[in-house]
C-alpha positions in Angstrom: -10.7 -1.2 -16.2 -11.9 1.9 -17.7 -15.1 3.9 -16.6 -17.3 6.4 -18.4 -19.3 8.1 -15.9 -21.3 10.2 -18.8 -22.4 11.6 -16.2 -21.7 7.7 -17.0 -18.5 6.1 -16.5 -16.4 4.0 -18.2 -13.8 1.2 -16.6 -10.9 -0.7 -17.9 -10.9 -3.7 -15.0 -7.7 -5.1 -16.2 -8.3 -6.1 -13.8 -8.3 -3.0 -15.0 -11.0 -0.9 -16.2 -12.0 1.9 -18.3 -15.0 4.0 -16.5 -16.9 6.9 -18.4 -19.8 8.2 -16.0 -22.4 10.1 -17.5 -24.4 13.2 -16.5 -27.5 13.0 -14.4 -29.8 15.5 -12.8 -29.3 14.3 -9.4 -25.8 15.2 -8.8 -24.4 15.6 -5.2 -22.8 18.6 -3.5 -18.6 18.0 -3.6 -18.1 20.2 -0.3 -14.7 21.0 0.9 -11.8 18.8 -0.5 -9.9 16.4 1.6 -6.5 16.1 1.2 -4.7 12.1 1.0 -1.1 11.8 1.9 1.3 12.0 -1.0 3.8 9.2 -0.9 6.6 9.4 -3.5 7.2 6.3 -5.3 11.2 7.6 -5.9 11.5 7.9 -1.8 14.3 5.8 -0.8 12.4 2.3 -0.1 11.9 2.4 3.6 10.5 5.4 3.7 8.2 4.7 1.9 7.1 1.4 3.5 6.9 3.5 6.6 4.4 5.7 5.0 2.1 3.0 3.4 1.9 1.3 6.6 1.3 4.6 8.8 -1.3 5.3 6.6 -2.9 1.9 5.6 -3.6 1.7 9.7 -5.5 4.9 9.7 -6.8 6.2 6.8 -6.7 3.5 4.7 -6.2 5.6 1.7 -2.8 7.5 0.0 -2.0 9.0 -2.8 1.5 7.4 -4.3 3.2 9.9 -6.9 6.2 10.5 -9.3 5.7 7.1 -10.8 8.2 6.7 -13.7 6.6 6.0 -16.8 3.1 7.2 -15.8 1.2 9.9 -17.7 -2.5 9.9 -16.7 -2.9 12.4 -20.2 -2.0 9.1 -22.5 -4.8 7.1 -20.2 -7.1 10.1 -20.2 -6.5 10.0 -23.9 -7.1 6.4 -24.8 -10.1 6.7 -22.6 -12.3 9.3 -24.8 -11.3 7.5 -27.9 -12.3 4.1 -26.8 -16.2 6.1 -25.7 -16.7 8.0 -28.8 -16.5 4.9 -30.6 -19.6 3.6 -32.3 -22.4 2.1 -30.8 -22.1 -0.4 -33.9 -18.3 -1.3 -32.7 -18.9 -1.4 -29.7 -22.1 -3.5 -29.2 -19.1 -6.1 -30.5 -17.6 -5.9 -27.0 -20.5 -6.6 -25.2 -20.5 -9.0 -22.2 -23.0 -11.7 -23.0 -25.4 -10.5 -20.9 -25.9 -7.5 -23.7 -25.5 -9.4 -26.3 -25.7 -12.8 -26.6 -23.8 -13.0 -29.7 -21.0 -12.7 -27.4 -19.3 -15.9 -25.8 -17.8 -13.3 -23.1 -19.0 -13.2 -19.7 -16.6 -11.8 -17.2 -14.4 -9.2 -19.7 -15.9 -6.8 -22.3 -17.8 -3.5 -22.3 -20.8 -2.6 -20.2 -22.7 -0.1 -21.6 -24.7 2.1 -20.5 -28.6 1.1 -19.2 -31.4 3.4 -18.9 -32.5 4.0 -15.2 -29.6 2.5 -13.7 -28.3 4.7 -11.1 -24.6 4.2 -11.6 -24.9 5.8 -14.8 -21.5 4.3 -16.0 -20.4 2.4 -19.0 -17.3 0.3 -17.7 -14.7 -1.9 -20.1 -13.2 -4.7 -18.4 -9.7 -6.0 -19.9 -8.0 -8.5 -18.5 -4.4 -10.6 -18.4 -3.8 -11.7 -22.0 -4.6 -15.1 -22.5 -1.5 -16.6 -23.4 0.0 -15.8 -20.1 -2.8 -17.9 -18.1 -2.0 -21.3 -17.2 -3.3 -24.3 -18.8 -4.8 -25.1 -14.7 -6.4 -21.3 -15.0 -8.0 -21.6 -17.9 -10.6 -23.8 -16.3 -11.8 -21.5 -14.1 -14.4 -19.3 -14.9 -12.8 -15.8 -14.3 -10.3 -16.2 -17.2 -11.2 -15.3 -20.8 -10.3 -13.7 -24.0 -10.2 -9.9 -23.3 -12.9 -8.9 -26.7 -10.8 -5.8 -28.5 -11.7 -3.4 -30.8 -10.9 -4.0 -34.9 -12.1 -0.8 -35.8 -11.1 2.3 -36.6 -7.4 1.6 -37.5 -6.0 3.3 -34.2 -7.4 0.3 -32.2 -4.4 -1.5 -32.8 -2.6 1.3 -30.9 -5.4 1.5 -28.4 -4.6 -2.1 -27.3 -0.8 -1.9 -27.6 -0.7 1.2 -25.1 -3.3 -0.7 -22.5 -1.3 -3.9 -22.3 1.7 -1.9 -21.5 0.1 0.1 -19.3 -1.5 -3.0 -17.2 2.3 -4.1 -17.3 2.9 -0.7 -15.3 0.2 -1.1 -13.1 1.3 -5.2 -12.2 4.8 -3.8 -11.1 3.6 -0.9 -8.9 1.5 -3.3 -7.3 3.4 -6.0 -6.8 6.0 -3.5 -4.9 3.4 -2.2 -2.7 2.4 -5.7 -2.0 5.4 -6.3 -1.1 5.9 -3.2 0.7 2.8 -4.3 3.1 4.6 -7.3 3.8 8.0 -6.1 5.4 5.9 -3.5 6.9 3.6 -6.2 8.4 6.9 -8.1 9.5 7.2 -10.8 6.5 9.5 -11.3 4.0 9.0 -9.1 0.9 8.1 -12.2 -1.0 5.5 -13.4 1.4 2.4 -12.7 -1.3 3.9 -14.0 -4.0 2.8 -17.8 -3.5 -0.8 -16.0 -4.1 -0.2 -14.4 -7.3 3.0 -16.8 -8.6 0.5 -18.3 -11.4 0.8 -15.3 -13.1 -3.2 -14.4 -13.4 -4.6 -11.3 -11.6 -8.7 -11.5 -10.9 -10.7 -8.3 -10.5 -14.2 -6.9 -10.4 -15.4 -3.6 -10.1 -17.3 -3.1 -6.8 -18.1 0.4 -4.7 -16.7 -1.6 -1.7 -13.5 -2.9 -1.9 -13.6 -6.8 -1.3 -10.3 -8.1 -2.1 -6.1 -6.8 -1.9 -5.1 -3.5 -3.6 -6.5 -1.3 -6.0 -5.0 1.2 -7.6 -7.2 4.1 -9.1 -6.4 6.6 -11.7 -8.9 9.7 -11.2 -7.3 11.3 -14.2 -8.2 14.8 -12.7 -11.7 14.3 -12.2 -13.3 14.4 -8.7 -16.2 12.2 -7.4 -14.8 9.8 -4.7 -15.4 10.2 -1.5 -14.0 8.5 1.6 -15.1 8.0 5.1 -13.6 10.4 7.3 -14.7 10.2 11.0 -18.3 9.1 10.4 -18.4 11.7 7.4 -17.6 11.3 3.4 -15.5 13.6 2.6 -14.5 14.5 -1.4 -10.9 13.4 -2.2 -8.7 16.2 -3.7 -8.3 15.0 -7.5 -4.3 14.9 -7.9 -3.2 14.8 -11.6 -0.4 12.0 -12.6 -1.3 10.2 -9.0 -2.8 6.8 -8.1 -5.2 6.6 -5.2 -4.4 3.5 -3.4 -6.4 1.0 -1.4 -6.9 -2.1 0.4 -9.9 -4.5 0.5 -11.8 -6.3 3.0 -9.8 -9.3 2.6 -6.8 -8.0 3.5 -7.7 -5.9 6.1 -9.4 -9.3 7.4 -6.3 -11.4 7.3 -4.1 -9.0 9.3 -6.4 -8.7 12.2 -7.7 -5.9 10.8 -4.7 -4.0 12.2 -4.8 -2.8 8.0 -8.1 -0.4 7.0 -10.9 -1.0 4.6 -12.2 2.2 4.4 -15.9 2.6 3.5 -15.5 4.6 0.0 -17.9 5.8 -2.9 -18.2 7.7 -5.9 -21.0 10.4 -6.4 -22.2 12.3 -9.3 -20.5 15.6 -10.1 -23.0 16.5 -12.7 -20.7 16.3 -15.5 -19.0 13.8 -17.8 -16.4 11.2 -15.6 -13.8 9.4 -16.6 -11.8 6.7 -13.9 -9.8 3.5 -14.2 -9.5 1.3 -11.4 -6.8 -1.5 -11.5 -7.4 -4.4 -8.4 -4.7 -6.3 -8.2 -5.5 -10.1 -6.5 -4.5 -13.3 -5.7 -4.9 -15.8 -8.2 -8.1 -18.4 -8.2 -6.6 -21.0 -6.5 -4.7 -19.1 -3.6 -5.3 -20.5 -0.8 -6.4 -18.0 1.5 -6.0 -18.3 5.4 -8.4 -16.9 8.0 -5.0 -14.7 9.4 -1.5 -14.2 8.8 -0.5 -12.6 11.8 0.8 -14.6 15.0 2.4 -13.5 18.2 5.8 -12.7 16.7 3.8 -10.8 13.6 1.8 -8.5 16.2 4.9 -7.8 18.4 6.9 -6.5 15.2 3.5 -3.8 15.2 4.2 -1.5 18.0 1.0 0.0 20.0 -1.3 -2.5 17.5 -1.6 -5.7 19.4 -4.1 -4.2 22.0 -6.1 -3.1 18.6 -5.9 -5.7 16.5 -8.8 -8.5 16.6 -7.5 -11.1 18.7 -6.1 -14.0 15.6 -7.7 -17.0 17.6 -11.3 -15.4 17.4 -10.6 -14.6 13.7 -9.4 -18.1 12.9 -13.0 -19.3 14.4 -14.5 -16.9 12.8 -13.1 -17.4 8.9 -11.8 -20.6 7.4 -9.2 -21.4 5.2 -11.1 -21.0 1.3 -9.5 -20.6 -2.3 -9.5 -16.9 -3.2 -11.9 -17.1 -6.7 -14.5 -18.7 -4.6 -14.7 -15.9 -2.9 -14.6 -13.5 -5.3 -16.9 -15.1 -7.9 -19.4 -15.4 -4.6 -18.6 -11.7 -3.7 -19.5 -10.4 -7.6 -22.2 -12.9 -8.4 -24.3 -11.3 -5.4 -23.3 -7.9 -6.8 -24.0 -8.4 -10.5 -26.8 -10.8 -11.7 -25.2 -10.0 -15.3 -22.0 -12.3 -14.1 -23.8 -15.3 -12.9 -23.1 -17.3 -15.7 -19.6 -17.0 -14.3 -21.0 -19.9 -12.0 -20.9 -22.1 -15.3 -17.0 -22.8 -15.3 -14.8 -25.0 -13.1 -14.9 -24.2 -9.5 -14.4 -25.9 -6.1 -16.6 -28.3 -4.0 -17.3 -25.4 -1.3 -18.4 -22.9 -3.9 -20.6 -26.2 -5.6 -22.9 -26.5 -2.5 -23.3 -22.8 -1.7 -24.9 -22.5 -5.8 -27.2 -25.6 -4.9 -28.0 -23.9 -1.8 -28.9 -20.9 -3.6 -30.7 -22.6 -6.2 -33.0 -24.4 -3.5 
């Protein structure tokens, strides 16, 4: 995803986006930066797992760094191209909901609106469509990702954001994997979730899913919660701010943190691109994955944790793009016709309900 925040922002949800924020008058005070761990991605491997894990159960936020093959400046670059383009061009990459024209729903540009508050213009790319299963292509997250065809560097434009979400997938998947030995599973214990080979993403100021992965590409603006207090995170060129959503601070007993997060105006042109990286539709998703043995690998946490029994009563069992198209249908009205594709008999009564 790529974001534009113009004082707008622009967001590449590739399950990524391309974010480009614009300017308003109303921008907000950055105060005092705060300063996220640095975790260096060429660390020998437990060491860094150590890290993640320290930090996922307190701050919920780090900083990984010295990624091979990452140069936010190519990102940064791509970015501005892709917003000076046209209005004419790109009014061809609207979602549906902006032009209906446009068979795309879920992936596409979202321009800017007059008097909406985010002030961002976000392009959402997603998986390419060959890779998605025949089984995937039924469900309603998974479409043609609409590209550029004009000027003649769009060609490159798309080349160098497919190989970038290529970085982005590997990075994750090792920090998911990561989270897994450090949580006492296998390093493999995720991949039954994502083994389809499709990645589902939405752009939300709260976290509601796995791992995101954020490029600030030097620009300040987020802010995380910080006893009681949001606190502006230190901008760290050639870093990505990592993350965990709700749902997987949920299904490890909360022992992991969802921290509360947002992104204020800075009174000035923005630029962000925010990669989530989740579980496939059809993952089955269960209230918990920690158990007695689980908790007893996680020294000093099984007095914290939420006890797995009142969890389990609490949450059931539920197929992970349910969730998700229920999470961003309630945030968006411009992706309810995501509700029009295939989708499971639990997610079929809660639209009748919401119909009545």
């Amino acid at each position: 995803m790529y974001t534009n925040q113009q004082q707008q922002q622009t967001s590449l949800l590739l399950e990524e986006s391309l974010r480009k924020t614009a300017t308003t008058k109303g921008s907000v005070e950055l105060g005092e930066f705060y300063d996220l761990a640095q975790i260096d991605w060429t660390w020998p491997r437990q060491k860094i797992i150590d890290e993640v894990f320290k930090e996922l159960k307190t701050m919920g936020f780090f900083l990984i760094t010295n990624v091979p093959g990452y140069d936010e400046s190519d990102l940064l670059h791509w970015g501005k191209w892709f917003c000076s383009l046209s209005e004419e061009e790109k009014k061809k990459l609207h979602k549906r909901v902006w032009n209906s024209e446009n068979k795309n729903i879920y992936r596409g540009l979202a321009p800017f609106i007059d008097n909406d508050p985010s002030h961002v213009e976000i392009f959402d790319m997603g998986l390419p469509y060959d890779q998605v299963t025949e089984e995937e292509k039924e469900y309603s997250l998974h479409e043609e990702t609409p590209w550029p065809v004009e000027p003649e560097e769009s060609k490159q434009f798309r080349e160098y954001m497919e190989g970038h979400y290529n970085l982005r997938v590997s990075v994750a998947s090792e920090l998911v994997g990561m989270i897994a030995e450090g949580l006492g599973k296998p390093a493999g214990f995720f991949d039954q979730w994502y083994s389809h080979d499709t990645l589902i993403t939405i752009a939300q100021h709260t976290d509601s899913g796995f791992v995101t992965l954020l490029s600030t590409l030097g620009y300040p603006g987020l802010q995380v919660l910080v006893n009681d207090e949001f606190r502006s995170v230190r901008p760290v060129k050639h870093a990505f701010v990592i993350n965990i959503g709700d749902m997987l601070s949920r299904i490890t007993n909360y022992i992991l943190k969802a921290t509360l997060h947002r992104v204020i105006d800075i009174g000035d042109d923005r630029y962000s691109s925010p990669f989530f990286f989740e579980p496939h539709y059809a993952a089955k998703i269960p209230s918990t994955i920690m158990d007695k043995e689980s908790l007893s690998v996680i020294e000093n946490d099984a007095n914290k944790a939420r006890d797995a029994d009142e969890v389990e009563k609490q949450y059931e069992e539920m197929l992970y793009g349910d969730y998700l198209i229920d999470k961003i249908t309630g945030y968006c009205l411009a992706y309810q016709g995501l509700w029009k594709g295939k989708r499971s008999d639990m997610l079929k009564k809660q639209l009748v309900e919401q119909e009545q």
